[in-house]
Each structure stands twice: as structure tokens, then as C-alpha cells.
C-alpha positions in Angstrom: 0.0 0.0 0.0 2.9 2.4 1.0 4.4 2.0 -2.8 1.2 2.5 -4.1 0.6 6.1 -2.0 4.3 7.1 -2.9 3.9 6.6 -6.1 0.8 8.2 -6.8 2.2 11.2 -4.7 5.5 11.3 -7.0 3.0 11.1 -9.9 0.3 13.9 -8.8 3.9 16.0 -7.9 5.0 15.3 -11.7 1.6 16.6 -12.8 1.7 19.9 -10.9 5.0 20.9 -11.6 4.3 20.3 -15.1 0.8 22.1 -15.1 2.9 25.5 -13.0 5.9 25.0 -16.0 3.3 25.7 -18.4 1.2 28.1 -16.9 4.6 30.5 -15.7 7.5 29.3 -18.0 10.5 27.3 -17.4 12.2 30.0 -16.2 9.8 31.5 -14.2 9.5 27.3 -12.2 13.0 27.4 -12.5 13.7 29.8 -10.3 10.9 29.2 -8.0 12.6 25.9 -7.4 15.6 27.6 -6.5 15.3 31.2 -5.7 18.5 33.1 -6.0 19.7 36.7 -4.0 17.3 35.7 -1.0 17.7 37.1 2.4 18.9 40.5 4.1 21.7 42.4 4.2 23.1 43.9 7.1 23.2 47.8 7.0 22.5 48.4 3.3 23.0 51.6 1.6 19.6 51.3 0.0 16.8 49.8 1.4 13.4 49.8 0.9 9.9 47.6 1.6 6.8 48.0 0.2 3.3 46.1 0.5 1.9 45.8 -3.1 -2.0 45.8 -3.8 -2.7 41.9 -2.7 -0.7 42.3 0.4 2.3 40.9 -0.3 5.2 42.1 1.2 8.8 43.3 -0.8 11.7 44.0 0.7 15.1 45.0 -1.4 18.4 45.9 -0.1 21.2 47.3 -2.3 24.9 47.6 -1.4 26.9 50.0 -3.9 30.5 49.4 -4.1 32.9 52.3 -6.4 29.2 53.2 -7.9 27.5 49.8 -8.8 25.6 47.1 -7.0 28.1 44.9 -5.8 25.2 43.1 -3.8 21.4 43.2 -4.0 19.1 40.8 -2.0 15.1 40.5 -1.5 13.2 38.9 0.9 9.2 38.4 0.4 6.5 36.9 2.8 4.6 36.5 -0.5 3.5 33.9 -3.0 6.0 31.8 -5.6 5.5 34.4 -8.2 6.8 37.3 -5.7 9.6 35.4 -4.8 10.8 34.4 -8.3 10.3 38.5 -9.2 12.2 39.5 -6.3 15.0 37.2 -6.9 14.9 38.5 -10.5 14.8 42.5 -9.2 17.5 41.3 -7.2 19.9 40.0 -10.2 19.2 42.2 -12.7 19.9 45.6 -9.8 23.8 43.4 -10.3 27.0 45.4 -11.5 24.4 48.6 -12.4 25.0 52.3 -11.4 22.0 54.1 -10.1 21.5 55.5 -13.4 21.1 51.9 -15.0 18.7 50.8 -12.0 16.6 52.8 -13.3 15.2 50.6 -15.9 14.7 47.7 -14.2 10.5 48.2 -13.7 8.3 45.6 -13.0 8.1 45.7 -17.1 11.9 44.5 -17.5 11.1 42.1 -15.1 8.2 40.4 -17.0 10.7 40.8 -20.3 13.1 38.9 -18.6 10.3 36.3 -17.3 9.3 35.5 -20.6 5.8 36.8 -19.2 3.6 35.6 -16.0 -0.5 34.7 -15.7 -2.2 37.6 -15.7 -3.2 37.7 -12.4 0.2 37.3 -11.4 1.8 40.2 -13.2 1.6 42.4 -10.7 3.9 40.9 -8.6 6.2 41.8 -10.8 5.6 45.3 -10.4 6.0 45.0 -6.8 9.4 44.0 -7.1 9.9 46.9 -9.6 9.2 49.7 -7.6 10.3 48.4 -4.1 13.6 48.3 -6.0 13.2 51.6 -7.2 12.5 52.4 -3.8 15.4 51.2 -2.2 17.7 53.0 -5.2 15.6 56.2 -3.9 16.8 55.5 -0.2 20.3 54.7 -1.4 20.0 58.6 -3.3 18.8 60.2 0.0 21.0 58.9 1.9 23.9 60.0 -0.7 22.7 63.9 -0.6 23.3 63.4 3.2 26.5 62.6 3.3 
């Protein structure tokens, strides 16, 4: 009976990861199998957290070193799809200048998706401006100095 249950389980696993591959893309499962640039850095020069429209939670944090991102995290307490754009936000803020960061929007984010559901795109757009966010933190705190 055991063998029987396990493999049904293994089977009815196969099934939904295969039914979420084609709904949000390979790349898009991909990288909610293994999300990448997750977790906080300690005293960032940009920071920033934002609750988008369906409650989900964004967090970025940017660490600039001779004028780039040498280091750029997220952490969510959202669904898959906010995690796999955060982690995205987070790579693609990589090796730019604050001029560059600039075009990462919750657009260049869905580019670099290959798209999400519908009803999942604005996650996407959460990670976008709570990294623009943090690059706006990162700016104040510059005129400061």
C-alpha cells in the first residue's frame, strides 16, 4: 500500500509541476525551485519595503560598491510568483550604477520572465518599484553625506 501512495504522490507532484511550468514558464518554475539573492543584508545603503495591492510584502536591499551594485538581496512573505520577481529584481539591480537601475521596472522584469499569468503580473511590479525604492533610499542617503 505504501508503494502504491508514494507513487501516486511522485505522480500527482510530476503533474503539478508540469501544469505550473506551463502556466509561468520554465524560467519562471526554475527559479521558484531555487530562488537566488534571497535574504537580508546587514546595513544596506539602500533599502526599501513596500506592500503591493494583494498584500504581499517586498523587501530589497542594495549595497553600492565604487558606484554599482556589488550586492542586492530581497526577501518576500509572498507567493511563488513574488519570490521568483524578487529574486529577478534582485539580479538584474547586479554590477548597475543608479542610473542603470533605473530601468529595471516591473516591465523588465516580465521581459526577462518570458511573461507571468495575468493575475500574477503584478507581482512583478511590486518587485519593480520596491527596488526603485530602495535605489531612492540609497539617493537620499547620498545627498546626506
Amino acid at each position: 500500500m505504501s508503494d502504491e501512495f508514494d507513487d501516486f504522490a511522485r505522480s500527482l507532484q510530476e503533474q503539478i509541476f508540469e501544469e505550473t511550468k506551463d502556466a509561468y514558464g520554465t524560467v519562471a518554475f526554475e527559479r521558484w525551485q531555487n530562488p537566488r539573492y534571497m535574504g537580508a543584508i546587514d546595513d544596506p545603503d539602500g533599502y526599501a519595503r513596500v506592500t503591493g495591492p494583494c498584500n504581499d510584502t517586498m523587501e530589497i536591499f542594495l549595497r553600492f560598491k565604487q558606484g554599482t551594485v556589488a550586492e542586492a538581496s530581497f526577501q518576500t512573505d509572498g507567493c511563488g510568483s513574488s519570490a521568483v520577481c524578487g529574486s529577478f529584481a534582485a539580479e538584474m539591480a547586479h554590477g548597475k550604477t543608479s542610473d542603470e537601475l533605473l530601468d529595471v521596472t516591473g516591465e523588465a522584469i516580465l521581459e526577462k520572465l518570458g511573461g507571468l499569468p495575468k493575475e500574477e503580473k503584478h507581482c512583478a511590479f511590486l518587485a519593480g518599484e520596491t527596488l526603485q525604492e530602495a535605489l531612492h533610499d540609497y539617493m537620499v542617503k547620498q545627498r546626506v553625506k
